[in-house]
N, C-alpha and C positions, 0 to 999 in steps of 0.2 A: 808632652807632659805639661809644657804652659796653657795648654785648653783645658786639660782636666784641671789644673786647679781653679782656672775663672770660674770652670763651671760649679766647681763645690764651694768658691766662695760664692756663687750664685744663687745654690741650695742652700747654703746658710742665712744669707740673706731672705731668704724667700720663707725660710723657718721661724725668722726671724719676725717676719711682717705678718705671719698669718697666725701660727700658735706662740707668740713669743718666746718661743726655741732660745735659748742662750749656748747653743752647741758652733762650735768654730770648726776652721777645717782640719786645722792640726788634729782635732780628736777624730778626725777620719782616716786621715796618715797613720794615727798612733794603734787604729782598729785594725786597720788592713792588716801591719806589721805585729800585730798581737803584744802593743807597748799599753800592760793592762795596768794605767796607771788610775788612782782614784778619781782623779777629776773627771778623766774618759767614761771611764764606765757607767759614772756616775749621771755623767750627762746625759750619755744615751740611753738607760732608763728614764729618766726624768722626759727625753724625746717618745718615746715609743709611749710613756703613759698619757702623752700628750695628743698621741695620733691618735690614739685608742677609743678617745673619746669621738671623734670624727668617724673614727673604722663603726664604734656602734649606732651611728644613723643609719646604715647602711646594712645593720643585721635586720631581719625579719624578724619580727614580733617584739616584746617588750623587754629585753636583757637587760637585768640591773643585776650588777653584782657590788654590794653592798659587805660592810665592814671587815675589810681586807687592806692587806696593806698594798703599795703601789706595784712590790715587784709580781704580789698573786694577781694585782689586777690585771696588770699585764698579761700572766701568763693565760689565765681565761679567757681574757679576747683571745690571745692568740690560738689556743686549746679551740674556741667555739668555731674562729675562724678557718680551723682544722688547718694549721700551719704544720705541716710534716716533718721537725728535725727534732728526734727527741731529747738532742744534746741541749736544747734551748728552755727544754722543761724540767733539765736536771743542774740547771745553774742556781745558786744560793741565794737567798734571800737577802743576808743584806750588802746587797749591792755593790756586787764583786762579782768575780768570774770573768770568761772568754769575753773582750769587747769585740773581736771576730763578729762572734755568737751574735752578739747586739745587731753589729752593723747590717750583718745579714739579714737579720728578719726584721732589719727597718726596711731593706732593697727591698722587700717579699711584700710587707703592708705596702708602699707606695705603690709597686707594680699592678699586685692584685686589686689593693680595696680602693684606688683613686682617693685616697685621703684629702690630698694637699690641694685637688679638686674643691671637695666637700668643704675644707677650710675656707677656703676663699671664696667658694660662694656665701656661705655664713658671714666672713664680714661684708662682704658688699651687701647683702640681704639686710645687717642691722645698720648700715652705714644711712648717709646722709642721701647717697644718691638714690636710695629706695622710695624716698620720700613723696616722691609723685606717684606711686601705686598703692595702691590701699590695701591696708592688712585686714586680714584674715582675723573672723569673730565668730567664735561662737557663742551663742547667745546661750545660757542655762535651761535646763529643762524644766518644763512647765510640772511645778506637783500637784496633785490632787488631792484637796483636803478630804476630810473626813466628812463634813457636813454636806460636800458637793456629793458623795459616795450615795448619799439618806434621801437625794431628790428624787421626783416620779421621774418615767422615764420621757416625757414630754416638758419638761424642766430641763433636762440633759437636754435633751432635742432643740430643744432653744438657743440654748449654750453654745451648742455646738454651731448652730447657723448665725449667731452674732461672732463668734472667733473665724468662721469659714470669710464672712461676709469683712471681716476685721484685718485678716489676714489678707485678703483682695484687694483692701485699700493701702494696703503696707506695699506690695506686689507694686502696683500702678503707681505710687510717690517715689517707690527704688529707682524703678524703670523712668521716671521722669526728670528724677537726681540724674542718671546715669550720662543721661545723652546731653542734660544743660551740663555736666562733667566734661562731656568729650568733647562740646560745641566750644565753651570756653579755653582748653586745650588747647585746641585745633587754632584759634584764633594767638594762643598766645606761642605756638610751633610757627603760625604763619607772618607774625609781626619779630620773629625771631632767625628766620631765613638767613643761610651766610654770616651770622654773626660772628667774630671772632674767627673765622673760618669752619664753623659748624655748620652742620646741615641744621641743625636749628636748638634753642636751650629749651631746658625744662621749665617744668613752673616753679621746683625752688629754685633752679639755678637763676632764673629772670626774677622773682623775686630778693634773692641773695643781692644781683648785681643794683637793685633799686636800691638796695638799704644800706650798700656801699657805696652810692651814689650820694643819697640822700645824707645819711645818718653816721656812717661808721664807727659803727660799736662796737667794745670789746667782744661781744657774743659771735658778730658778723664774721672778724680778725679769726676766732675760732674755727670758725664755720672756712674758713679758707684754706684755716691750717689742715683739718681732716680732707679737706677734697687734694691738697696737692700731696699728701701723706697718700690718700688712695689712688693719685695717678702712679704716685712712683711704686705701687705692691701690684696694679694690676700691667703697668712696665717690665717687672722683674717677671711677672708671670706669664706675659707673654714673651721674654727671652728664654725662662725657665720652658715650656713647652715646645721650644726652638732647636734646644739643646739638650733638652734632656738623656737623649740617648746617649752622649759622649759619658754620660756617668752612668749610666745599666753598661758603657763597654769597658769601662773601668771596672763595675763589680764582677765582671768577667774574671778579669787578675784576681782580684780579692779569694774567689771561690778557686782558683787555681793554685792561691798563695794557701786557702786551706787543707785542700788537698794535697800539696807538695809537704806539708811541714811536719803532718805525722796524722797516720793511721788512726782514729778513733775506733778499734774495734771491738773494745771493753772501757766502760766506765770506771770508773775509780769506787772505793768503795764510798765516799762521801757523796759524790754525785749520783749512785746506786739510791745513794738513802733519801737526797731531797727529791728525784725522779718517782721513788716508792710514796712521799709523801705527798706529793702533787698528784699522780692517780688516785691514792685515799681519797684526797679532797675531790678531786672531779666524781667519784663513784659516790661521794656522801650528796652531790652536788643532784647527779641524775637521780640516785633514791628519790631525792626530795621532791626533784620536780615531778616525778612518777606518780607522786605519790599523792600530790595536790593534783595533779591531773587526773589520777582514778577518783578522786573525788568532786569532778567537774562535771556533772553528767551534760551540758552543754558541748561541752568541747571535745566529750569521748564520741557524743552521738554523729561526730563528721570524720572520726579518726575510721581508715580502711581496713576492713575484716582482719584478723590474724594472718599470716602465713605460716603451713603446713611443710615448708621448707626448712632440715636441719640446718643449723650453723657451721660452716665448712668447719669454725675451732673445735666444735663435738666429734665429726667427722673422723677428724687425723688424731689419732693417736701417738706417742710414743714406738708403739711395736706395731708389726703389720697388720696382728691379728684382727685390731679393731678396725681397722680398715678392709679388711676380707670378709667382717662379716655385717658390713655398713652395705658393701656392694655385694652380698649374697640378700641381701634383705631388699635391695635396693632393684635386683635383677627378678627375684618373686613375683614384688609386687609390679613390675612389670608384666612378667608374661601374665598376671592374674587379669590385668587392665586389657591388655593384648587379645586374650582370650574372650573379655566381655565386648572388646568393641569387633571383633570377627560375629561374634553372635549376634548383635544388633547390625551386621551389614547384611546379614545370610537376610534375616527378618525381614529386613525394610526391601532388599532386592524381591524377595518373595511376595511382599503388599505390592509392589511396584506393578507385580507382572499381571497380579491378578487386578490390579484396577485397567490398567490396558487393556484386559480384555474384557472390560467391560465397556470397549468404545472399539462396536465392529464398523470394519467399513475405513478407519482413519489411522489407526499405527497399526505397523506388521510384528507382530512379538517376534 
């Protein structure tokens, strides 16, 4: 029991250092045991609207869900992410309900989307220590004026061979930047060797150490403070991926403590109703995008033909009847298929025989 709690106050910590989390561990104690006090619940919403933003780097194509409040935004990630428990999409908007609920489908984001991953590479990525790799630019798109439109086409042809020829010598100064980059580098990796007990510093950390050599300024004092602030998040995260399992065998309990404590096998009428209200909004959600998408002709022309396949929910009926005469329709057009493809065998064996015998002397019909 005293390792599970090192280790959740380890995830709190770890919550702590990457999405500025303010969630403790008592609000995971108070979730497990369903102690749905305000601050709990509260918190972990506030945690889950937090990952969510990490969880959508991670979705495919450009999901922005826009003028909502934090608990629908939540729930849409979680809805896109096709998170399976519909008890979690019939919880109330302001910011109440199952912390159970919560805790769970925060176990669910971390396991499935590597969130806390994604966090922490984003601060190290904006951090100081990036600073010897070069960012990423993209340059604006070149427009074309109006008057460039009105030239002959041996004007354009010129044009074109002074950007080609322009663009060659941008080519050839990158590539010449590139390698006095790596030459200098390399020279300052190699006058850097075993320092400190590293395999060798970077160029700002060897610059840093000059200008706290030389100079010591308040900026530099800064500059120190974030590098041993990102030793000790990328320390917790390497104990955090150490240990992480000891708390997925905790949420073990958790899912046992929910299952033991009572049957969910009707909603209440209240949680009926914001569950009803949250599919409106997802069905108002997909019209819309349907709907901008039939108007895309770019985007429809990569979309795959239709399917001629019912939908098993047309299929099943209420009574058997519709289903007797799904599979009387279903078994027709069958043998109708059955019957055409016996007739194109009979044909094709019959071209077969007669081309064979148009080659005497080498096959025996």
């Amino acid at each position: 029991m005293s390792e599970v709690k090192a280790v959740i106050a380890l995830l709190c910590k770890y919550l702590c250092d990457t999405v500025d989390a303010t969630i403790k561990p008592e609000h995971f104690r108070f979730a497990k045991y369903q102690k749905d006090t305000d601050d709990t619940v509260i918190e972990l919403w506030r945690l889950l609207c937090q990952l969510c933003f990490y969880a959508r780097k991670s979705m495919p194509g450009n999901i922005v869900f826009s003028d909502y409040d934090d608990v629908t935004l939540v729930k849409l990630h979680f809805a896109y992410l096709q998170y399976p428990v519909s008890e979690f999409y019939a919880l109330p908007l302001d910011c109440q309900g199952s912390s159970r609920e919560l805790l769970l489908a925060f176990a669910w984001l971390v396991a499935t989307q590597n969130v806390l991953t994604i966090a922490i590479n984003e601060k190290i990525s904006s951090s100081i220590l990036s600073e010897e790799f070069s960012n990423t630019w993209n340059s604006p798109k070149a427009n074309i004026c109006e008057h460039e439109k009105c030239l002959s086409k041996k004007s354009q042809l010129n044009r074109m061979v002074y950007a080609c020829g322009k663009i060659n010598y941008n080519l050839k100064a990158i590539s010449e930047l590139v390698r006095e980059k790596v030459k200098l580098t390399t020279k300052v990796h190699a006058a850097s060797i075993n320092v400190c007990g590293l395999p060798h510093l970077s160029v700002s950390e060897l610059a840093l150490t000059k200008r706290l050599a030389l100079e010591n300024s308040a900026n530099d004092q800064r500059r120190m403070h974030e590098l041993h602030e990102l030793t000790s998040v990328l320390d917790t995260h390497m104990k955090w991926e150490s240990r992480r399992h000891i708390f997925f065998d905790w949420m073990v309990t958790v899912i046992e403590e929910e299952k033991g404590s009572q049957k969910k096998a009707l909603l209440d009428r209240e949680s009926d109703c914001e569950l009803s209200k949250f599919v409106c909004l997802l069905r108002h959600i997909v019209r819309k995008n349907l709907h901008n998408l039939k108007h895309d002709t770019e985007t429809l022309n990569y979309l795959p033909p239709r399917s001629s396949c019912v939908s098993r929910f047309l299929r099943t009926q209420l009574n058997s009847s519709g289903t007797e005469t799904w599979l009387c329709e279903a078994k027709e057009e069958f043998e109708i298929e059955e019957d055409i493809t016996n007739k194109k065998i009979v044909k094709l064996t019959h071209q077969l025989k007669k081309m064979l015998k148009l080659i005497p002397h080498c096959v025996q019909v």
